[in-house]
Short mmCIF file of the C-alpha atoms (twelve columns), coordinates in Angstrom:
data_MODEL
# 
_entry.id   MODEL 
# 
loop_
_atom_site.group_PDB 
_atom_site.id 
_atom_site.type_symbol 
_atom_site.label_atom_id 
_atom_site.label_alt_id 
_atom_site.label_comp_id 
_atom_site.label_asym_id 
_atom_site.label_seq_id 
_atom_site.Cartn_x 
_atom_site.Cartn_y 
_atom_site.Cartn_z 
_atom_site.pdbx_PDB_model_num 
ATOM 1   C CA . UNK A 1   -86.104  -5.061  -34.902 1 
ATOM 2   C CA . UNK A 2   -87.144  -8.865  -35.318 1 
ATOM 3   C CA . UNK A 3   -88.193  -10.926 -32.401 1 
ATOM 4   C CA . UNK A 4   -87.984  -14.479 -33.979 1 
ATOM 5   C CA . UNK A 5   -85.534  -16.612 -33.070 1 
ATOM 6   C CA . UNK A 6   -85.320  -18.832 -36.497 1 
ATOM 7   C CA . UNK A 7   -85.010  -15.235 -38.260 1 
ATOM 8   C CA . UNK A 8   -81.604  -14.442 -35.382 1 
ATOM 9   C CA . UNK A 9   -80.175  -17.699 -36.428 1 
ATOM 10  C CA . UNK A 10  -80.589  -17.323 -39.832 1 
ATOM 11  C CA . UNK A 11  -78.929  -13.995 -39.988 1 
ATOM 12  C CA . UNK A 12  -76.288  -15.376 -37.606 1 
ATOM 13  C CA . UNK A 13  -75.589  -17.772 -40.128 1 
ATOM 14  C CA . UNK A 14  -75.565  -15.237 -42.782 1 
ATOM 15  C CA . UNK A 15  -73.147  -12.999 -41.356 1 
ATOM 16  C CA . UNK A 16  -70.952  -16.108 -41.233 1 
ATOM 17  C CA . UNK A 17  -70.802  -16.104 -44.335 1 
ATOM 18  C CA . UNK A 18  -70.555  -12.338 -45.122 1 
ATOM 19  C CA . UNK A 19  -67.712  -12.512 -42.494 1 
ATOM 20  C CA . UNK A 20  -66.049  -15.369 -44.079 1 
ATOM 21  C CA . UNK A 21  -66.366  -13.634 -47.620 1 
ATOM 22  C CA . UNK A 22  -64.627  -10.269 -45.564 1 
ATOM 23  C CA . UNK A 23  -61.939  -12.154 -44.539 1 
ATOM 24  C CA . UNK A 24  -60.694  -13.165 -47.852 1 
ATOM 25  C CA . UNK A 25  -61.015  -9.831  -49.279 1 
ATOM 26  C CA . UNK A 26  -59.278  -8.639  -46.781 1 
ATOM 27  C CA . UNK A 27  -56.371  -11.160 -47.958 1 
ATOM 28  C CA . UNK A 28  -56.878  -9.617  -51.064 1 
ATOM 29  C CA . UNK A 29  -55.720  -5.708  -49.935 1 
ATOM 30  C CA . UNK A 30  -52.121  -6.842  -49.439 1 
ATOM 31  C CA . UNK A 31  -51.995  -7.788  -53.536 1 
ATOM 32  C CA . UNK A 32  -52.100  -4.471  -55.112 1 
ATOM 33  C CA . UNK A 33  -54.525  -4.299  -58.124 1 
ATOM 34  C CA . UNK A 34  -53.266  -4.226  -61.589 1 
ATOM 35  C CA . UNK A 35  -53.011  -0.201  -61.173 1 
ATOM 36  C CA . UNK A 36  -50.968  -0.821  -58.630 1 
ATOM 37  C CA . UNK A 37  -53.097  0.411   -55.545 1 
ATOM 38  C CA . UNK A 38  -54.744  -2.015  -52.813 1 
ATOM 39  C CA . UNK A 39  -57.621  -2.764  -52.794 1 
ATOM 40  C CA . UNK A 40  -60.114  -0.746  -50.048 1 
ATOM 41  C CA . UNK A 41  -62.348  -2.683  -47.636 1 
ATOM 42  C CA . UNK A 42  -65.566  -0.595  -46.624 1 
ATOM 43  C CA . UNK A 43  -66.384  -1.541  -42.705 1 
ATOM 44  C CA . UNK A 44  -69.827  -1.358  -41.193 1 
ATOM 45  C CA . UNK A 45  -69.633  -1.055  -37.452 1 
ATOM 46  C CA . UNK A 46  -72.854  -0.655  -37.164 1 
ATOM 47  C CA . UNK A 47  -73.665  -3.812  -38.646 1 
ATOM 48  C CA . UNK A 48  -71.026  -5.245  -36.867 1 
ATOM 49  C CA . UNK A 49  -72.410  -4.722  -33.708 1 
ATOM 50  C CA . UNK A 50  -75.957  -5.895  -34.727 1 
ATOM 51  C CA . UNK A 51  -74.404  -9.495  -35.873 1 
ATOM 52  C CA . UNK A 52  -72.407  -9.998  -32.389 1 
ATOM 53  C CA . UNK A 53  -75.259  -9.124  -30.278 1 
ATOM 54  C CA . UNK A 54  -77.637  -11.508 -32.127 1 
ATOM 55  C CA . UNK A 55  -75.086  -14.373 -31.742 1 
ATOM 56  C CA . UNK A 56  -74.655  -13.592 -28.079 1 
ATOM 57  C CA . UNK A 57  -78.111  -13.460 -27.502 1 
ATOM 58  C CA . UNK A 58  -78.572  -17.183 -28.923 1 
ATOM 59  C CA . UNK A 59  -75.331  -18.139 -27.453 1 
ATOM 60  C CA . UNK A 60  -76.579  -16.497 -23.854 1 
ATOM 61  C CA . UNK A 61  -79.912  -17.886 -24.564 1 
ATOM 62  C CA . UNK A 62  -78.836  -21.365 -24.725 1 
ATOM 63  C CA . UNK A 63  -76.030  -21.570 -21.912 1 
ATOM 64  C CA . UNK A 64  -76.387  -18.514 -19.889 1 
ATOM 65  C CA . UNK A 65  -73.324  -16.217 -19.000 1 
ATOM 66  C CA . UNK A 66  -71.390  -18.814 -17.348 1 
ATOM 67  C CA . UNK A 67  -72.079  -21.447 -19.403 1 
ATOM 68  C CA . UNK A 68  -71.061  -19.319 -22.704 1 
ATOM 69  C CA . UNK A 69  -67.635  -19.098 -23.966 1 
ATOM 70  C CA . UNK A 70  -66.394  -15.832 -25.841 1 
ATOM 71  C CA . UNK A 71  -64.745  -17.699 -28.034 1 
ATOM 72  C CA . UNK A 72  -68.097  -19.607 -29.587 1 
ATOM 73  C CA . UNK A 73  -69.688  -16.130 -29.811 1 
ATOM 74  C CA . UNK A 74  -66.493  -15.055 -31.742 1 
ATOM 75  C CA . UNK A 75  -66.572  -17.902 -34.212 1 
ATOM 76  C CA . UNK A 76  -70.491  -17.392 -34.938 1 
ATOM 77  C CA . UNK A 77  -69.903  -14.249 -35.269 1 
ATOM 78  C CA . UNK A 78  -67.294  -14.258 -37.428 1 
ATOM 79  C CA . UNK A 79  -65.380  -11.421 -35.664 1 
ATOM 80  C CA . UNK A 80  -62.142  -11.061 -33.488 1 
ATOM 81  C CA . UNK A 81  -61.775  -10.634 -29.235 1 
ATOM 82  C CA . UNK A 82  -60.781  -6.815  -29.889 1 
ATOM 83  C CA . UNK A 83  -64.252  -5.911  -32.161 1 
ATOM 84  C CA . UNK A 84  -66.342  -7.614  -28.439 1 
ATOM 85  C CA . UNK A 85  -64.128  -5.512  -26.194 1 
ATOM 86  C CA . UNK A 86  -63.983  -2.330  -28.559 1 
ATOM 87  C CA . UNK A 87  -67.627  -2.325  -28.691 1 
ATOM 88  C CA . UNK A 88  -68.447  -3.902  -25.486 1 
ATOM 89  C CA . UNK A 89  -65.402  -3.694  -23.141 1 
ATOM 90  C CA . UNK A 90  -65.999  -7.453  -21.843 1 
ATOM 91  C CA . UNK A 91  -68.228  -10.640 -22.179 1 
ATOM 92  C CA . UNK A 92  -70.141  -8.850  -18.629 1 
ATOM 93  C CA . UNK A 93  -70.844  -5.817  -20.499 1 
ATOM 94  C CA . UNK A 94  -71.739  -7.911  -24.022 1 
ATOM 95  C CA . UNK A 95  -74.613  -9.757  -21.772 1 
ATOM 96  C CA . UNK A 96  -75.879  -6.940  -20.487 1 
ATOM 97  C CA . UNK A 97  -76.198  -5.103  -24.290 1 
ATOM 98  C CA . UNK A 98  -78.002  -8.494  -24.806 1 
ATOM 99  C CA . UNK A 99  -80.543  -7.988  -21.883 1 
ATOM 100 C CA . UNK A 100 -81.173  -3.966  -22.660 1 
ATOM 101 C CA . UNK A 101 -82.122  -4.698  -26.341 1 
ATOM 102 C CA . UNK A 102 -83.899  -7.612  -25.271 1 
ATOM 103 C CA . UNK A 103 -86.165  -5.340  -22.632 1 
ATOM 104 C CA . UNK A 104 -85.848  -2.639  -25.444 1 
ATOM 105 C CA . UNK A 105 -87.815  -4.396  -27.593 1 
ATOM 106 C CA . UNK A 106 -90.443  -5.725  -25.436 1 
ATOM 107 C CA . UNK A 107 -90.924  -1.844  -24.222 1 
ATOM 108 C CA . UNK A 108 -91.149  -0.782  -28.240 1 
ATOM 109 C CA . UNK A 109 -93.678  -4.012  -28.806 1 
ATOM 110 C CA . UNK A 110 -95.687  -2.550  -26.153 1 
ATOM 111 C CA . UNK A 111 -95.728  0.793   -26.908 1 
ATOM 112 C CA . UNK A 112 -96.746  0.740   -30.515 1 
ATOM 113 C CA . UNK A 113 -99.163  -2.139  -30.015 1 
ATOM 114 C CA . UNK A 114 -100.636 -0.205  -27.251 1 
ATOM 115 C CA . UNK A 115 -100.939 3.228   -29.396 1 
ATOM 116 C CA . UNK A 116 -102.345 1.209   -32.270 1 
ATOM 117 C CA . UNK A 117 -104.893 -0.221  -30.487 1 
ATOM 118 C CA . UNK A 118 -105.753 2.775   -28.775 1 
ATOM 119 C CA . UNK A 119 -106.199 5.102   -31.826 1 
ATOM 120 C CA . UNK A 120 -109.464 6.554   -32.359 1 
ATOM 121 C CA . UNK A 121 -110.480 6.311   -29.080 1 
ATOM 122 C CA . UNK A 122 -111.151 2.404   -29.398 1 
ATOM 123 C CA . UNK A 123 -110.154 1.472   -25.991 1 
ATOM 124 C CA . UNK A 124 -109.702 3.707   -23.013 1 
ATOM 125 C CA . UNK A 125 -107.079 3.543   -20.258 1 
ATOM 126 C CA . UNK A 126 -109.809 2.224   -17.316 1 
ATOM 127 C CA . UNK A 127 -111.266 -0.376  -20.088 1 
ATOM 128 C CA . UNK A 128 -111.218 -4.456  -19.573 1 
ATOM 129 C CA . UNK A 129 -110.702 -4.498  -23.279 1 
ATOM 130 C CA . UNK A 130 -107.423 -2.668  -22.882 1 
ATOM 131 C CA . UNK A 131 -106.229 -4.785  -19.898 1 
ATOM 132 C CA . UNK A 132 -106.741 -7.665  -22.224 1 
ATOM 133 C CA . UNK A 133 -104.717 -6.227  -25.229 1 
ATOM 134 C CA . UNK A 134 -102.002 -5.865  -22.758 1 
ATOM 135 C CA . UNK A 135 -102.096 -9.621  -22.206 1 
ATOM 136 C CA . UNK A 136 -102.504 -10.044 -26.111 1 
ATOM 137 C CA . UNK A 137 -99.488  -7.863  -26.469 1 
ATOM 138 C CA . UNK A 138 -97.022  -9.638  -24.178 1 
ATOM 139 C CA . UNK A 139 -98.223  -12.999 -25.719 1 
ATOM 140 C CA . UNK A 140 -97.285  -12.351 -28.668 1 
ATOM 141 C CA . UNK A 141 -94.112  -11.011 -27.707 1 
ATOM 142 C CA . UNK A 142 -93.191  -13.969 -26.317 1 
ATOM 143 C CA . UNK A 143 -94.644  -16.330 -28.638 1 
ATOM 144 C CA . UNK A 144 -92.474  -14.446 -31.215 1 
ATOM 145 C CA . UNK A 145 -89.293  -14.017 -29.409 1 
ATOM 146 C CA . UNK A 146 -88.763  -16.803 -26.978 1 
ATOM 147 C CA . UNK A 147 -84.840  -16.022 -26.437 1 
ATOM 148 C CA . UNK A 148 -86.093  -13.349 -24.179 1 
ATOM 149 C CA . UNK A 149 -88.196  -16.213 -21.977 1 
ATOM 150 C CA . UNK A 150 -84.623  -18.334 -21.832 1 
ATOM 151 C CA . UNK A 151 -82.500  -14.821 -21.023 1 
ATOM 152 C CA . UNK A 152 -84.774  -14.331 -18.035 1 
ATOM 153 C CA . UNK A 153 -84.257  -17.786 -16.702 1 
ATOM 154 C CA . UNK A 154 -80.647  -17.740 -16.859 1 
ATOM 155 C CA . UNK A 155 -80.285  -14.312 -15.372 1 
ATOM 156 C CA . UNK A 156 -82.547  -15.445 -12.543 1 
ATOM 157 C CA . UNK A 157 -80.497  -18.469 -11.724 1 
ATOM 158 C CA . UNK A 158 -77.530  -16.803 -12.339 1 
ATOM 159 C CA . UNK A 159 -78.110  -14.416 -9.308  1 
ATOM 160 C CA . UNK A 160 -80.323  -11.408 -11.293 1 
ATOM 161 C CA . UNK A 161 -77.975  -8.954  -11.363 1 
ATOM 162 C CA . UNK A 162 -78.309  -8.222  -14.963 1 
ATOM 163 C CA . UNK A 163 -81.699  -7.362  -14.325 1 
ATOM 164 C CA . UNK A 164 -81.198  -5.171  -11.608 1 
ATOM 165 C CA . UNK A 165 -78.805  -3.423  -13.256 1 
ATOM 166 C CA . UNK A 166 -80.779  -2.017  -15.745 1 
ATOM 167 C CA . UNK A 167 -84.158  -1.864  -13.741 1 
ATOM 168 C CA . UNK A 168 -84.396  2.152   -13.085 1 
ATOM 169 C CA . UNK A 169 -83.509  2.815   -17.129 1 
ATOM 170 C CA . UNK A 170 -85.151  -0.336  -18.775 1 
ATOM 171 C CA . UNK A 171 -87.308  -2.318  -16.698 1 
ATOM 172 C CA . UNK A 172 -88.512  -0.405  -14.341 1 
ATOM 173 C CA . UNK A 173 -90.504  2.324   -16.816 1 
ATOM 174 C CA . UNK A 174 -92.387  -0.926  -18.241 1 
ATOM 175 C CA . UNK A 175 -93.346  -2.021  -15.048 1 
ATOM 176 C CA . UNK A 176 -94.640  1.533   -14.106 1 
ATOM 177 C CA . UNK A 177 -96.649  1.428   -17.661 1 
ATOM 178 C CA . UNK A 178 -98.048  -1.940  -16.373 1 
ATOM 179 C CA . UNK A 179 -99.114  -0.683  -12.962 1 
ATOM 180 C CA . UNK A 180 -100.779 2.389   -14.294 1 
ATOM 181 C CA . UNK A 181 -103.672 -0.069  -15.854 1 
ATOM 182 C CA . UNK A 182 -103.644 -1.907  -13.323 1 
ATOM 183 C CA . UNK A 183 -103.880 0.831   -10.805 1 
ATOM 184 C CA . UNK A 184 -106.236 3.119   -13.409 1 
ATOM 185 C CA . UNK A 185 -108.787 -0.528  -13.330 1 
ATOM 186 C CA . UNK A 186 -109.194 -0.264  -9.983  1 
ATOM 187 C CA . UNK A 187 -109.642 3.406   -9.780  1 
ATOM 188 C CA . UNK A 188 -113.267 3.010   -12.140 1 
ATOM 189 C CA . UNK A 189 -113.767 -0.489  -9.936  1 
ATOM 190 C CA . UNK A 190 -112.851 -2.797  -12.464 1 
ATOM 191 C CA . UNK A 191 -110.780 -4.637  -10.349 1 
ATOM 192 C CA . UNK A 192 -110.840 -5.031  -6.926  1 
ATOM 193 C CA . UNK A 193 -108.349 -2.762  -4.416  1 
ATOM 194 C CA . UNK A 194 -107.514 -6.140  -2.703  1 
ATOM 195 C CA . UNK A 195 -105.314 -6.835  -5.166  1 
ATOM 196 C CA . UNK A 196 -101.812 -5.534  -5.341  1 
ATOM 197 C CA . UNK A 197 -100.850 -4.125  -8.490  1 
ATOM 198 C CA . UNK A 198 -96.708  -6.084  -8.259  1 
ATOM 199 C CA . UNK A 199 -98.328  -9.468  -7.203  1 
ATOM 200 C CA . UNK A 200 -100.891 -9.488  -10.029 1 
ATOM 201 C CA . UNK A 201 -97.970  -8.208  -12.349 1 
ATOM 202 C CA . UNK A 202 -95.825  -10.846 -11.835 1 
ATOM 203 C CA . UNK A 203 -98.482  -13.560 -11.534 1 
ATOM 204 C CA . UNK A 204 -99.810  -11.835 -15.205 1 
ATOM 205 C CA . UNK A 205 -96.144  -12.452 -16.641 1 
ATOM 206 C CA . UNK A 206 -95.274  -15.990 -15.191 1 
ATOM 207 C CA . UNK A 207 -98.811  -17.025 -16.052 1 
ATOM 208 C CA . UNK A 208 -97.380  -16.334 -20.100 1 
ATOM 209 C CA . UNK A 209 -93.821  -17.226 -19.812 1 
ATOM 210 C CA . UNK A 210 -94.044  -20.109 -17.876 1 
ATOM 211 C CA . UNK A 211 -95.997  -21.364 -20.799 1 
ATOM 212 C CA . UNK A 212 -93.318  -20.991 -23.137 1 
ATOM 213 C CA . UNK A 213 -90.305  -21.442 -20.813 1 
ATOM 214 C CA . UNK A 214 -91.264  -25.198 -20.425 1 
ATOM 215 C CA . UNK A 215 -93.336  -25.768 -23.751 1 
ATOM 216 C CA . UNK A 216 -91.134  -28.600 -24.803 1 
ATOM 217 C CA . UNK A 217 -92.092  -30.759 -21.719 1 
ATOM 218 C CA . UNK A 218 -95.463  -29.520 -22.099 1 
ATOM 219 C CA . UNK A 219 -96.878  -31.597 -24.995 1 
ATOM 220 C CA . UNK A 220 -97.691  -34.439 -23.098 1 
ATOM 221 C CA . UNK A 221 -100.311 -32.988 -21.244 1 
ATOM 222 C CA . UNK A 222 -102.231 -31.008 -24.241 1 
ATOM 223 C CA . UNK A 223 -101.284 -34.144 -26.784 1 
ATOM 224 C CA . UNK A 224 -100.260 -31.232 -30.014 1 
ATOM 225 C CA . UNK A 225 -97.224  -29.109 -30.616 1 
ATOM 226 C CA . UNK A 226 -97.218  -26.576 -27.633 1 
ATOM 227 C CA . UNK A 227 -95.852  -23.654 -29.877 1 
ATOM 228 C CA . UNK A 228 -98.202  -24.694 -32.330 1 
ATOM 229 C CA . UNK A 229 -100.798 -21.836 -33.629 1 
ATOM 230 C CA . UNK A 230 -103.365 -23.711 -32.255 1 
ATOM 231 C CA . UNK A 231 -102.200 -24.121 -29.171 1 
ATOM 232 C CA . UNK A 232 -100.731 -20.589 -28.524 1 
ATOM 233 C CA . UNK A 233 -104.332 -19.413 -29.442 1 
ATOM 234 C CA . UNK A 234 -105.521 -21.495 -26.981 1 
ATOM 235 C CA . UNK A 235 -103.309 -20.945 -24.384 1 
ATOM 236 C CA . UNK A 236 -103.903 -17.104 -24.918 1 
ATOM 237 C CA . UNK A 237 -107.647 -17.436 -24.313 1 
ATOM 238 C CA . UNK A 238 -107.326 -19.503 -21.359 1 
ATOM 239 C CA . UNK A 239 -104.798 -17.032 -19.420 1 
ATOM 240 C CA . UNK A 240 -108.081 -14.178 -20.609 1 
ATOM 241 C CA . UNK A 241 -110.342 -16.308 -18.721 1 
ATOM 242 C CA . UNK A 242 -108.468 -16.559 -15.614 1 
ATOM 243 C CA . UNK A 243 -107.762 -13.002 -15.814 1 
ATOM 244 C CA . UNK A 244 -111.507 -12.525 -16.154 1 
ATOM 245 C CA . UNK A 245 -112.469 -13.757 -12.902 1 
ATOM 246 C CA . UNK A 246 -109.763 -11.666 -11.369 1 
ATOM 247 C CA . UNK A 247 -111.951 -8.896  -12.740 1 
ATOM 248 C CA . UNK A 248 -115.538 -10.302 -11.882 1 
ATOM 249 C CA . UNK A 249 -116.681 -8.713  -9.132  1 
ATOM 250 C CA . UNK A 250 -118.287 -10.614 -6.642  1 
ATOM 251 C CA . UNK A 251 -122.352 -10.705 -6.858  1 
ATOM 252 C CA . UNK A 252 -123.763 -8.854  -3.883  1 
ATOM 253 C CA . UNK A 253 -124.770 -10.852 -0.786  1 
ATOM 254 C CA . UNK A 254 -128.503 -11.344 -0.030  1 
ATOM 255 C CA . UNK A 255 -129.568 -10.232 3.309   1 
ATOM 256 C CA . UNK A 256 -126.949 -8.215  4.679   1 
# 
């Protein structure tokens, strides 16, 4: 599965095409061939599906459920209203496929970063070099896929419910990943008890998307391209550095 958005568009586009090119052929089946038979037309519903929900997430992405017509995500997608319901059964349960397989992937980029980095015994669960992969790991998730910043936005000021929807089969096992390091630090006093593992989750998150959720507006402060490689590698150490002095513990007190 891809996470960059110029790679979604591009295939969006492509399909277009491919659509377009289906269409004709299609056109074609009602002239028989010279032997007299029509011509077949092999479908891919699979594929099918893959195209619409890449549209709708850049369609979603940009306008948000109520700002988003069916009928644009039909023409990028080159398909028909009875493929979305066949497949979907409305534009509600469309956005919602778009939010799972958005969540989906950021649970599958974290879970094979996470084992990679792990292998060999390289990091342990308690370890501050772990805790920071984890930050490393949802950076670059976002940096790469930024669609699933603009979903999250939307679906906040849209009310949520997407996201509670799917929180006991989607988000909600993530989150439980996330609190186990966090909860596993403070067990070999790595980070102080004070600390609640959902506040410093949250704050860990919006610290990363807020970044990229307003990086267009955020050039004139740091004077370069905010989604620059520069930048993001910047940005990345920064947030480490903060995190850092969450994990400092405080010096002992003289006297006492």
């Amino acid at each position: 599965m891809g996470y960059n958005n110029e790679k979604l568009r591009t295939r969006c586009q492509e399909e277009i095409v491919v659509k377009s090119a289906a269409k004709v052929t299609r056109k074609q089946r009602r002239k028989p061939s010279k032997k007299g038979r029509p011509i077949s037309v092999k479908r891919e519903p699979a594929k099918t599906r893959e195209t619409i929900l890449h549209c709708a997430a850049l369609a979603f992405a940009k306008a948000g459920f109520f700002g988003t017509s069916l009928s644009e995500i039909l023409e990028q997608a080159g398909v028909n209203k009875r493929m979305i319901y066949h497949y979907y059964g409305s534009k509600e349960g469309l956005y919602r496929a778009v939010h799972i397989q958005q969540w989906q992937g950021l649970e599958t980029w974290f879970a094979e970063r996470l084992s990679q980095s792990s292998q060999g015994g390289a990091f342990q669960l308690e370890s501050e070099a772990l805790l920071k992969e984890a930050l490393t790991i949802f950076h670059e998730f976002i940096a790469r896929n930024q669609i699933f910043v603009r979903l999250l936005m939307w679906d906040g000021l849209e009310g949520g419910v997407v996201s509670r929807s799917i929180w006991r089969d989607i988000r909600g096992p993530l989150y439980e990943r996330m609190e186990l390091l966090v909860l596993a630090a403070q067990a070999h006093h790595l980070l102080s008890k004070d600390f609640k593992a959902g506040h410093l989750i949250v704050s860990f998150m919006g610290a990363i998307s807020f970044y990229f959720a307003y990086a267009n507006s955020l050039e004139d402060i740091f004077h370069k391209p905010a989604l620059g490689p520069e930048l993001l590698e910047e940005r990345k150490e920064q947030v480490w550095l903060l995190f850092q002095k969450v994990l400092e513990k405080p010096a002992p007190t003289k006297g006492l």
